[in-house]
Every structure is written in C-alpha cells, then in structure tokens.
KETORDO-994426 format. One record per residue (C-alpha): residue number from 1; residue in three letters; x, y, z. Coordinates in Angstrom, 3 decimals. Example, Ala and Ser with C-alpha at 12.3 -4.5 7.8 and 13.67 -1.06 7.14 Angstrom:
BEGIN
     n   res         c1         c2         c3
     1   ALA     12.300     -4.500      7.800
     2   SER     13.670     -1.060      7.140
! end
This chain:
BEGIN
     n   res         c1         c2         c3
     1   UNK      0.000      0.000      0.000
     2   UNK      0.991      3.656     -0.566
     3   UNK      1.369      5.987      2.587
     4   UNK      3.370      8.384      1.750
     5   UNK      4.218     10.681     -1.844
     6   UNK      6.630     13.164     -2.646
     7   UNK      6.877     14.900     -5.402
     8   UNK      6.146     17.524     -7.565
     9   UNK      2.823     19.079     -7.896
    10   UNK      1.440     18.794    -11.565
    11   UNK     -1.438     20.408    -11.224
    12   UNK     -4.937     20.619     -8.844
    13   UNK     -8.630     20.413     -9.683
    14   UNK    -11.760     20.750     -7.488
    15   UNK    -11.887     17.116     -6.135
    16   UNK     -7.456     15.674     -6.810
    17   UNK     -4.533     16.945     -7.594
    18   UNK     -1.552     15.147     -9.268
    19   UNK      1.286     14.485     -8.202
    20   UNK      4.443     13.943    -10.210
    21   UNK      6.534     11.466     -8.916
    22   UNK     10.009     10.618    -10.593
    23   UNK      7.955     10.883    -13.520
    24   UNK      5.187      9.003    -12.846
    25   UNK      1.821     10.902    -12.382
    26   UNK     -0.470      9.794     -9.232
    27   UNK     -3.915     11.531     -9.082
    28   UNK     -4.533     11.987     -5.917
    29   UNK     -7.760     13.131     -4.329
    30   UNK     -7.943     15.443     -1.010
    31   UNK    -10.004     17.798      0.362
    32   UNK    -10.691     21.441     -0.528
    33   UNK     -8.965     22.411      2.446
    34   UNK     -5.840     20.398      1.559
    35   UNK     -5.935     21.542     -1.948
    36   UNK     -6.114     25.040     -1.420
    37   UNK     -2.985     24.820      0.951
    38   UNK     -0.630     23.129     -1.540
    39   UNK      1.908     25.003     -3.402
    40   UNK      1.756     25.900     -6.742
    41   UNK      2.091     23.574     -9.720
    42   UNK      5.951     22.763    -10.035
    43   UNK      6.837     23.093     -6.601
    44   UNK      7.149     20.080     -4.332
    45   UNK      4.988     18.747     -1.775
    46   UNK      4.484     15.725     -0.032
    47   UNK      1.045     14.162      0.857
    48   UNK      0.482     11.125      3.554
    49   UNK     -2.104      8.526      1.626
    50   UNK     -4.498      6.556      2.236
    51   UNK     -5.241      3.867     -0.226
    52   UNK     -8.496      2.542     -0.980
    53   UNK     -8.681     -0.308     -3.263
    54   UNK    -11.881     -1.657     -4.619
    55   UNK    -12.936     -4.385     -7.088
    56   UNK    -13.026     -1.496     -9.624
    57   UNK    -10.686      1.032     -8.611
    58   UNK     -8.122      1.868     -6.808
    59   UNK     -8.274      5.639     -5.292
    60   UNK     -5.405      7.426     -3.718
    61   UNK     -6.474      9.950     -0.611
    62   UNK     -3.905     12.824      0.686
    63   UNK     -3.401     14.279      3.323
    64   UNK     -0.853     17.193      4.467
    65   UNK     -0.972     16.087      8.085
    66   UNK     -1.456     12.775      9.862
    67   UNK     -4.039     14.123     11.318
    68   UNK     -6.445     14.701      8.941
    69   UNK     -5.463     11.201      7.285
    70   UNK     -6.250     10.122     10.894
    71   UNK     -9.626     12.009     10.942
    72   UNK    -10.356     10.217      7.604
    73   UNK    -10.122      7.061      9.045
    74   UNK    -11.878      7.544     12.085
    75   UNK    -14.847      9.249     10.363
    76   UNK    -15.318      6.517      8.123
    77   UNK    -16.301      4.184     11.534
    78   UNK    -19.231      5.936     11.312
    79   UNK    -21.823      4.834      9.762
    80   UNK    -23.370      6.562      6.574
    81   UNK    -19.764      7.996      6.452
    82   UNK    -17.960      7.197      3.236
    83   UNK    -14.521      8.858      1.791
    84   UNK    -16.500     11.557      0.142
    85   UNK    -18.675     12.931      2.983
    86   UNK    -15.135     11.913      5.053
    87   UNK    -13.488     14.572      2.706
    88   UNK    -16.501     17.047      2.764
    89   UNK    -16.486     17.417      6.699
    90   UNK    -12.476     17.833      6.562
    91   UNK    -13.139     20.079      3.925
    92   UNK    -15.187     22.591      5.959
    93   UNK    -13.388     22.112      9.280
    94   UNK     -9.752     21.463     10.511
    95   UNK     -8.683     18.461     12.648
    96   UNK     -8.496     21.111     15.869
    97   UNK    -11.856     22.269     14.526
    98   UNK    -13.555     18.766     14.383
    99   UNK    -12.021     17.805     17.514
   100   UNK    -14.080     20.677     19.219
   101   UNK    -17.285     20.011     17.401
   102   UNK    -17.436     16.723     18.556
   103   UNK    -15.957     17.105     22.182
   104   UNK    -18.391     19.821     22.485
   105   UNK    -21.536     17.993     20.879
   106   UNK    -21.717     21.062     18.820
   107   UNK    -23.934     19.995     15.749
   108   UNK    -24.393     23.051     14.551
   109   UNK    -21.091     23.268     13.058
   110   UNK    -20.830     19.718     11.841
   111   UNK    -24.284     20.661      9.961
   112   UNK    -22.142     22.837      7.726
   113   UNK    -19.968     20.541      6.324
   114   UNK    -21.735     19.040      2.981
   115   UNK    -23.575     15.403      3.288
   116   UNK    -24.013     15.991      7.114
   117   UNK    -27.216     16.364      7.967
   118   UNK    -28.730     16.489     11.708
   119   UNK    -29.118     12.634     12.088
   120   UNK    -25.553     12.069     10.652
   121   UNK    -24.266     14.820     13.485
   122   UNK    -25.924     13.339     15.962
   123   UNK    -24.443      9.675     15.382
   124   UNK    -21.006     11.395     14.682
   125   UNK    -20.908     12.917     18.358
   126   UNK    -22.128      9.726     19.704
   127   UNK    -19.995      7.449     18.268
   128   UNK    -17.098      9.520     17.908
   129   UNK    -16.722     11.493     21.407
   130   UNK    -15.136      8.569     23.579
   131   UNK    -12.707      8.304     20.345
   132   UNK    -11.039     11.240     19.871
   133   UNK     -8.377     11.355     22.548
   134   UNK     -6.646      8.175     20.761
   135   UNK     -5.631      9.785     17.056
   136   UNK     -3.328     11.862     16.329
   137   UNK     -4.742     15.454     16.871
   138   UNK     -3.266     19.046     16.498
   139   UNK     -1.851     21.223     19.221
   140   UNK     -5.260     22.696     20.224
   141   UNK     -7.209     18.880     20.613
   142   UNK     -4.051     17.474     22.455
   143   UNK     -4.119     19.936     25.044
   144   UNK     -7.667     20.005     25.631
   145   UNK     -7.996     15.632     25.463
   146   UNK     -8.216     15.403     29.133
   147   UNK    -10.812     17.857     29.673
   148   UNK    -13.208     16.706     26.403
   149   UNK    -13.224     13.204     27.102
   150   UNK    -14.744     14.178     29.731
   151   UNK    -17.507     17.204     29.254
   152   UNK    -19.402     15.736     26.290
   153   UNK    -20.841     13.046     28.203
   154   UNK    -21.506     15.122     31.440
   155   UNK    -24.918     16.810     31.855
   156   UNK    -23.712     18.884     34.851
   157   UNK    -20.679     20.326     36.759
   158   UNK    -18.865     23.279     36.435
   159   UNK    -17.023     23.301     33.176
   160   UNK    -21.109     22.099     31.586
   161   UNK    -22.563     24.820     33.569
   162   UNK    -19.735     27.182     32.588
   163   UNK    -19.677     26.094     28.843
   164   UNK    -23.862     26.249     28.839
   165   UNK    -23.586     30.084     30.681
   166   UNK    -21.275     30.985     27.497
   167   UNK    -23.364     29.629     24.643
   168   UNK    -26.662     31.411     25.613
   169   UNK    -24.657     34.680     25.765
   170   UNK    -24.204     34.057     22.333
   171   UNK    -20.924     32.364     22.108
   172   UNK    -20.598     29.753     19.220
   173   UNK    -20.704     25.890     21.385
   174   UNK    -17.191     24.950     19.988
   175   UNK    -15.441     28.168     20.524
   176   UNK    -17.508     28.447     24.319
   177   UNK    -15.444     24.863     24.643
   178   UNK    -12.410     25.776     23.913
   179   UNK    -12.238     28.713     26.324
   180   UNK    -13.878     26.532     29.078
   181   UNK    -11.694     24.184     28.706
   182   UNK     -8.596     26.009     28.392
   183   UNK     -9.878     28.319     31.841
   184   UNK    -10.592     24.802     33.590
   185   UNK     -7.301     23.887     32.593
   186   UNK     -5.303     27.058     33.439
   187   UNK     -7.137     27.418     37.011
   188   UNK     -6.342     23.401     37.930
   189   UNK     -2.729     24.532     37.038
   190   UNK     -2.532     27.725     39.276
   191   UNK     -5.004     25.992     42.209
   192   UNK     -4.279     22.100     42.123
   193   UNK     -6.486     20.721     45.460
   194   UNK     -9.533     23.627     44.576
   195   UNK    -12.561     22.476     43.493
   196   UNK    -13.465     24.412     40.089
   197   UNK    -16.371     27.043     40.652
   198   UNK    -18.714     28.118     37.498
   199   UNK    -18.346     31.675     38.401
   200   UNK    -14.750     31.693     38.086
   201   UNK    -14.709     29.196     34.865
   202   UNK    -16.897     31.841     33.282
   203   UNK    -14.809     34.895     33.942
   204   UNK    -11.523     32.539     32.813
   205   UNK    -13.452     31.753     29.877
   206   UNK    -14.656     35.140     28.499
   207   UNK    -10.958     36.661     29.134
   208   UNK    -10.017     33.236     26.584
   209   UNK    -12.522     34.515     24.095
   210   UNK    -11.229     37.953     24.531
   211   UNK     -7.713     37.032     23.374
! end
C-alpha cells in the first residue's frame, strides 16, 4: 500500500490533484482544504495517503498532516460515512476544529460541512466522542484531550454549567469549549487541590474569548 508521496505538484482540480513522482503521475484526491494549501504547480509537496482499493478502482487519498489522514479514518467508523462525505467534513473544518465540534456535541457546526445532515451529526458525536483522545490530533485537541473526554458526556458540573452560561450569551458551542476548557485547565494549574467554581470558569473563559 501507498502511505506516503513526494513529489512535484502537476497540477490541482476541485476534487485531486496530481502528483508527479520521478515521472510518474499519481492523481490523488484530497479535500478542498488540503488543496487550497498546496503550493503551486511545479513546486514540491508531499502528501500522507491513504489507499483505498476496490474491485473497480483503486483511489489514492492525501493528506498534508497525519491528522487529517487520521480524521479520515476515524470518520469513516461511522456509519453513513464514506470517503467523500469523510473529505466534505475535513473540507469545511480542521482536525483542531472537528475535535471541538465533537468534544463539544456542537452539531451546529458539523451541519455545515456538505452530506451531514442532523441525524448524521448526531451519530457522529455519539460514536465519535469517547474516540477522539486516541488519534493523532493538532496542538489545540491534544491539550484540551483530558478535559473533552470528559464534558461531552456530562450533563452537569462546572465546566457544563460554565460552557452552557457561554453559549446562551451568544458564544458559538465549539469556541464556548475551547475557552472553558482552556480556563478549567489554566485554574487546575494555578489551584491544584480547589474544586473548580462556574463563576470563576466563566470569567476565565470570556478573558479566553477575549484574546
């Protein structure tokens, strides 16, 4: 199997790009987020693949980060979640920006991303939220692993009651997370053997959204 290309970049359409390598050309298809970060046709590049082969096909998948190729995977455990709606949802959001939307059971934003409708959200946060701490994330995810795995699945506390005080001021779910998360994280540090209060979460919080 194929896991890795480097090359140079031939030239990129809406759905693949190909890549030229040693003089061989690969069409390779990625998302529109991937595509719009590569370079431009002659320069090099290198993609992490994922190979799919089928009775009637073979189709090559890149990725400029293991984790997105990781996301790829993992989305596809989903049911009703195929390499194109896989590709449409990394497409519209990052790996730090999935991360949140599922940690934070924020269907809203995974309603954006094309072929996701609100059934296929739901099931994503479901089946996805005890998941996400074991792939290989970005910066943002990693730090906040601890803290998601657990919030999703808990209907009260602090860091819930924080995160639901931010969210009906107004404040988008997965950004509200983020800060919550990143306050509850930031006061634990500073105050080890206190017990987190909401009032203080959601003063930590807003100064997070402020920045």
């Amino acid at each position: 199997m194929i896991a890795k290309l480097s090359g140079l970049l031939d030239s990129v359409g809406d759905t693949a790009c190909i890549l030229d390598v040693g003089g061989v050309g690969y069409q390779v298809f990625c998302s529109a987020r991937t595509l719009r970060a590569l370079p431009r046709p002659g320069e090099a590049t290198r993609l992490y693949i994922e190979t799919h082969v089928r009775e009637d096909h073979i189709h090559l998948y890149g990725f400029l980060s293991e984790a997105e190729r990781g996301w790829f995977n993992l989305l596809q455990t989903v049911q009703g979640v195929g390499a194109k709606v896989a590709l449409g949802i990394l497409s519209a959001l990052s790996p730090d920006e999935l991360f949140r939307a599922i940690a934070s059971a924020d269907k809203t934003t995974l309603n954006r991303c094309d072929g996701v409708g609100p059934k296929l959200a739901v099931r994503l946060i479901t089946e996805l939220k005890d998941k996400v701490g074991g792939i290989a994330l970005g910066p943002v995810a990693q730090a906040g692993a601890g803290e998601a795995a657990a919030a999703p699945g808990s209907e009260s506390g602090p860091v819930a009651d924080a995160l639901s005080a931010l969210v009906n001021l107004g404040y988008k779910r997965a950004d509200a997370f983020g800060a919550v998360t990143a306050a509850a994280r930031n006061l634990g540090d500073k105050t080890p053997n206190k017990e987190l209060n909401v009032q203080d979460l959601i003063r930590a919080g807003l100064k997070e959204l402020a920045q």
